[in-house]
C-alpha positions as CSV (number, residue, x, y, z in Angstrom):
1,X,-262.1,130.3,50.8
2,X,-264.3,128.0,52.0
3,X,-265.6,128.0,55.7
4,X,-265.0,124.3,57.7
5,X,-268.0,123.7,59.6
6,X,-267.3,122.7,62.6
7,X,-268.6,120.2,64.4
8,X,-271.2,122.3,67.2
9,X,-272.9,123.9,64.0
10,X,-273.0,120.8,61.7
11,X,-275.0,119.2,65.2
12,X,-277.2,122.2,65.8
13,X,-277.9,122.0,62.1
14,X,-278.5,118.3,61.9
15,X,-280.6,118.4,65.3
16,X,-283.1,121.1,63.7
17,X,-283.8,119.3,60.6
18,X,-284.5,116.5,62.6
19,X,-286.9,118.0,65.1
20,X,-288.8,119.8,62.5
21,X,-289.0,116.0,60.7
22,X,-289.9,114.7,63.9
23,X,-292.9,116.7,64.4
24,X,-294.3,116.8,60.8
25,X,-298.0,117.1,61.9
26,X,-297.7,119.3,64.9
27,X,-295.9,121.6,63.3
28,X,-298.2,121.8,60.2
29,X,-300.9,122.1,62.9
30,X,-299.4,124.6,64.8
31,X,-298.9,127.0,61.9
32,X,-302.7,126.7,60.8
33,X,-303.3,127.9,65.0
34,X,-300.8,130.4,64.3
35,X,-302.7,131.6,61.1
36,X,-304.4,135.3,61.9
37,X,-300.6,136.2,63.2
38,X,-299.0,135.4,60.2
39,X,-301.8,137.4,58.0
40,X,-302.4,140.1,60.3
41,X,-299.4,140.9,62.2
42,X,-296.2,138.9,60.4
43,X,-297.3,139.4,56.7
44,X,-297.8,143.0,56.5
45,X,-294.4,144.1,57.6
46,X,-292.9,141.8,55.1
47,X,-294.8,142.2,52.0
48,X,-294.7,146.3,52.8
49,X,-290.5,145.9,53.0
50,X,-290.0,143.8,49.9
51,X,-292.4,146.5,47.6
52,X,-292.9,145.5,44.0
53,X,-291.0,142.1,43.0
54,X,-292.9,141.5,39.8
55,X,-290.4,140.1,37.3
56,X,-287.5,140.2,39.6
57,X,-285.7,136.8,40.4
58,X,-286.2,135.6,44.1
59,X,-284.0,133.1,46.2
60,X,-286.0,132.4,49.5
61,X,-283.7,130.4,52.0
62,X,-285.4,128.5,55.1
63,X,-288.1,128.2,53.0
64,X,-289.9,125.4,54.6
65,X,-292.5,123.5,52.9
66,X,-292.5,126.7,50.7
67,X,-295.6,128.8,52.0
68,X,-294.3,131.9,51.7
69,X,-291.8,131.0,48.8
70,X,-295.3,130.6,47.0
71,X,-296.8,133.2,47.7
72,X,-294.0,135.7,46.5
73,X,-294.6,134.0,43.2
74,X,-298.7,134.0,43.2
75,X,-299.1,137.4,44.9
76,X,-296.6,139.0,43.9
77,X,-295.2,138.3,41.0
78,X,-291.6,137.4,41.3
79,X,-289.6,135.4,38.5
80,X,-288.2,133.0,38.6
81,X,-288.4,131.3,42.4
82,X,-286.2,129.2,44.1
83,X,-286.5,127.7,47.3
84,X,-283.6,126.2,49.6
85,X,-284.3,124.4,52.7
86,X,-282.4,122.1,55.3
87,X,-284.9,119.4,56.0
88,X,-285.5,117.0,52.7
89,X,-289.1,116.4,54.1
90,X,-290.2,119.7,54.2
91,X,-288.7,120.3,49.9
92,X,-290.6,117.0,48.9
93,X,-293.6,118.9,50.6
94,X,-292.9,121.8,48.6
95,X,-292.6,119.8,45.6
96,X,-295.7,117.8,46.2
97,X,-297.5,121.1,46.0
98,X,-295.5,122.3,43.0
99,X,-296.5,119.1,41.3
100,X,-299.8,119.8,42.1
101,X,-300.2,123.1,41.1
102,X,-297.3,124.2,38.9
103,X,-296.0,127.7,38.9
104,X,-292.8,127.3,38.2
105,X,-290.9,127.5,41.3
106,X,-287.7,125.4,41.9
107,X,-286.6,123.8,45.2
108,X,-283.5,122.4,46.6
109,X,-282.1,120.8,49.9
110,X,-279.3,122.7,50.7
111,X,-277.6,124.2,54.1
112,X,-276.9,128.6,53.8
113,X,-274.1,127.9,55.6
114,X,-272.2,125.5,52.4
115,X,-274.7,126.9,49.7
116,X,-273.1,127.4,46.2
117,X,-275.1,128.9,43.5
118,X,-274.3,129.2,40.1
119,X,-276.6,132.4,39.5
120,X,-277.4,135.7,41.4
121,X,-281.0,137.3,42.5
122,X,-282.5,140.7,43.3
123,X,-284.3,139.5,46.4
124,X,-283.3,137.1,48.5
125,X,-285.9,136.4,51.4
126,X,-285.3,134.2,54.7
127,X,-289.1,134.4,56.9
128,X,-286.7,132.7,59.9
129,X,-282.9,131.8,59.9
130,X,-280.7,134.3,61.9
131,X,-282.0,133.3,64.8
132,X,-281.4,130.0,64.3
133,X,-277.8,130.4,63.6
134,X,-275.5,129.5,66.6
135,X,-272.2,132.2,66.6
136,X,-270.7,135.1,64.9
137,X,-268.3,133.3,62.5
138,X,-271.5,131.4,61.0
139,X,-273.6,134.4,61.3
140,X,-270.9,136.4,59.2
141,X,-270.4,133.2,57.1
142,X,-274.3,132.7,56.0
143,X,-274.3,137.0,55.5
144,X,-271.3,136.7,52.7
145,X,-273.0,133.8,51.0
146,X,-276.1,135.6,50.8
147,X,-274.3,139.0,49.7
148,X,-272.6,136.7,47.0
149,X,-276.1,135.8,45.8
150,X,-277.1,139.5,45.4
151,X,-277.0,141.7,42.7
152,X,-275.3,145.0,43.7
153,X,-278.3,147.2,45.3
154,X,-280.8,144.1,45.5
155,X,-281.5,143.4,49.4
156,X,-281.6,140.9,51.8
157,X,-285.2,140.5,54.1
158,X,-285.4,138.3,57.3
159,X,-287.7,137.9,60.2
160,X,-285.7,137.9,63.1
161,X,-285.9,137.6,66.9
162,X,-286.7,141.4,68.3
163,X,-283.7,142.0,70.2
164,X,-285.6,144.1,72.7
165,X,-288.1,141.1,73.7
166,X,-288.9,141.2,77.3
167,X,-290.4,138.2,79.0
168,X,-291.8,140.0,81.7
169,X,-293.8,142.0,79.7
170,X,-295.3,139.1,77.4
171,X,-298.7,137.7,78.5
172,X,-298.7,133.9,77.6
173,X,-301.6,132.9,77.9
174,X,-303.1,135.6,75.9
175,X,-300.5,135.5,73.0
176,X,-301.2,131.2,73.1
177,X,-305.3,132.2,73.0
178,X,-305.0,134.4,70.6
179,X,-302.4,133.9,68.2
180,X,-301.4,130.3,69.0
181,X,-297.9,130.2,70.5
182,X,-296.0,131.7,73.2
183,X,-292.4,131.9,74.9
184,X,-291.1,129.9,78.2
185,X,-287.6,131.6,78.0
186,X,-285.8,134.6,77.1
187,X,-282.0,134.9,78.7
188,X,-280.4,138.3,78.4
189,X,-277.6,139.0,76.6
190,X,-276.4,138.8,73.1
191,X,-277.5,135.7,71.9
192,X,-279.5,134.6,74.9
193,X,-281.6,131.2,74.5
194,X,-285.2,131.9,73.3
195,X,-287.8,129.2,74.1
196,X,-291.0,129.2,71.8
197,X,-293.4,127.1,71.6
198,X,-295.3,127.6,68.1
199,X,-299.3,126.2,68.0
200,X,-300.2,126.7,71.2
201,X,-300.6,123.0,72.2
202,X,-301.1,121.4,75.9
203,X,-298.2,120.3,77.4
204,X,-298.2,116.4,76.0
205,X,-298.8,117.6,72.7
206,X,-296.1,120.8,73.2
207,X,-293.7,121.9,70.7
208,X,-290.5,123.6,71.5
209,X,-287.8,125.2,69.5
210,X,-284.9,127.0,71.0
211,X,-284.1,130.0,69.3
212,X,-281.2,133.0,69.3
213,X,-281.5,136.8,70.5
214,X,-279.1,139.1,68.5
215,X,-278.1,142.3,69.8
216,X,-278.5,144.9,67.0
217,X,-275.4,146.2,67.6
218,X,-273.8,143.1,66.9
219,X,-275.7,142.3,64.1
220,X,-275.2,145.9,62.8
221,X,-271.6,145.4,62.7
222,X,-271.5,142.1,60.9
223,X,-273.2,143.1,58.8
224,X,-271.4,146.6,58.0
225,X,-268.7,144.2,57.7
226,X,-270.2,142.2,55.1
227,X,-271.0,145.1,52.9
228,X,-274.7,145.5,53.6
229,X,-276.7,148.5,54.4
230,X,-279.1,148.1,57.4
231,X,-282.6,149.1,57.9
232,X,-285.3,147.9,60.9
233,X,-289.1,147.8,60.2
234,X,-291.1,147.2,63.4
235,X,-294.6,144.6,62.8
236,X,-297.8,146.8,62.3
237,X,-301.5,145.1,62.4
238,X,-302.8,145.0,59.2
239,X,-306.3,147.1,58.6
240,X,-307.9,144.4,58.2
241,X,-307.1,142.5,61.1
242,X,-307.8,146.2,63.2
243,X,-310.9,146.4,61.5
244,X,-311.9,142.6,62.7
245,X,-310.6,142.6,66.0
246,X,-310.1,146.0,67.0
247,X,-306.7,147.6,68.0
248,X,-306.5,146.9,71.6
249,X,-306.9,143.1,70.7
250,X,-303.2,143.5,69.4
251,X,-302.2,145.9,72.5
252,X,-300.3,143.2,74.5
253,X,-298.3,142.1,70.8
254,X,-297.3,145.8,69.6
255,X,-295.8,147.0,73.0
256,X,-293.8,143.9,72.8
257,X,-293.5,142.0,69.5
258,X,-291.2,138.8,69.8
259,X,-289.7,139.5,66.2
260,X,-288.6,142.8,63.8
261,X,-287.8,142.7,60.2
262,X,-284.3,143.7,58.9
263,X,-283.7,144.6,55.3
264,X,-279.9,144.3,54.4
265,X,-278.9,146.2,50.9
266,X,-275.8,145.0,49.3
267,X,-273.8,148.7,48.6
């Protein structure tokens, strides 16, 4: 049966694909400041979890203009690609660079919460999305879509808000100098309002989006729910990046990363 949206998600939906519309260059901007996080602290963790994909099919969801949904078909070989996003702007991005340079990847507009595929994968990816997501019922919703979408034993991997983030033990200032962003607001309890603010910009030129702490427990139990196996993966600094900057540049970041990956295995 089909899941009514109701009207608080359909807004929360509508509102994010207009502010990441809104700020088209900023944000572009603020993910080239946030480069040697991605590469040395965000990528390894991911690419490590998802192992060999060469030749396996490969849904990613939030897939933005598609950098990563790229690179899982250049680097590492999966086939074929699809990519789903939200906002229409950030797909004819995605498809201005697949016109560009071809490699075969298809992209569509479409919402996890109402997506309805005709086909199923053995990986499907999401960089950030559960976070994003505003209650249980559509956590559990968008979780049974994408279990519908897997092939029995194929898995599920997401970057998602650490649920053990503690604002009182992250340093600003040198997360924004370093890594270009940092967090204004972390409220406690399951679900508690994240504030992040992505590029590192000064305050006229500041972006802000408002994310969502899960609890693994609850999270655990959704997804048990759901059918999916869980496993955790804590971010680790890529050699090359320890060999560049040294490990106690990352120091402040390890003791207290702001996200953890979590593969779910469809049993």
């Amino acid at each position: 049966m089909k899941r009514e949206m109701k009207q608080g998600d359909a807004d929360s939906h509508n509102g994010l694909r207009e502010q990441y519309d809104e700020v088209e260059s900023r944000f572009e901007e603020g993910m080239a400041r946030m480069a040697l996080y991605h590469r040395h602290c965000q990528d390894p963790v991911i690419f490590q979890t998802l192992g060999e994909i060469r030749g396996k099919s490969l849904l990613d969801l939030a897939c933005g203009n598609g950098f990563y949904t790229r690179r899982f078909r250049k680097e590492c070989g999966a086939d074929p690609v699809m990519g789903v996003d939200l906002s229409p702007m950030l797909i004819r991005q995605a498809e201005a660079e697949e016109q560009r340079e071809p490699i075969r990847i298809e992209y569509r507009v479409g919402d996890v919460t109402t997506l309805e595929l005709d086909r199923r994968f053995d990986v499907v990816t999401a960089i950030h999305l559960l976070h994003y997501l505003q209650s249980a019922a559509e956590i559990e919703t968008v979780l049974k879509r994408i279990h519908a979408l897997l092939h029995s034993g194929c898995s599920f991997v997401t970057m998602l808000a650490n649920p053990e983030f503690d604002l009182t033990k992250h340093d600003p200032q040198d997360s924004k100098r370093k890594f270009g962003y940092y967090f204004s607001e972390a409220q406690s309890g399951n679900g508690g309002l994240l504030r992040f603010h992505p590029g590192g910009f000064e305050k006229e030129r500041e972006l802000t989006f408002e994310l969502r702490r899960w609890e693994r427990d609850f999270l655990e139990e959704i997804a048990q729910r759901v059918g999916f196996k869980l496993d955790w993966h804590d971010p680790f600094i890529s050699p090359e990046g320890l060999s560049e900057h040294g490990a106690d540049f990352f120091s402040n970041y390890l003791a207290n990363p702001q996200s953890k990956l979590l593969r779910l295995t469809r049993a």
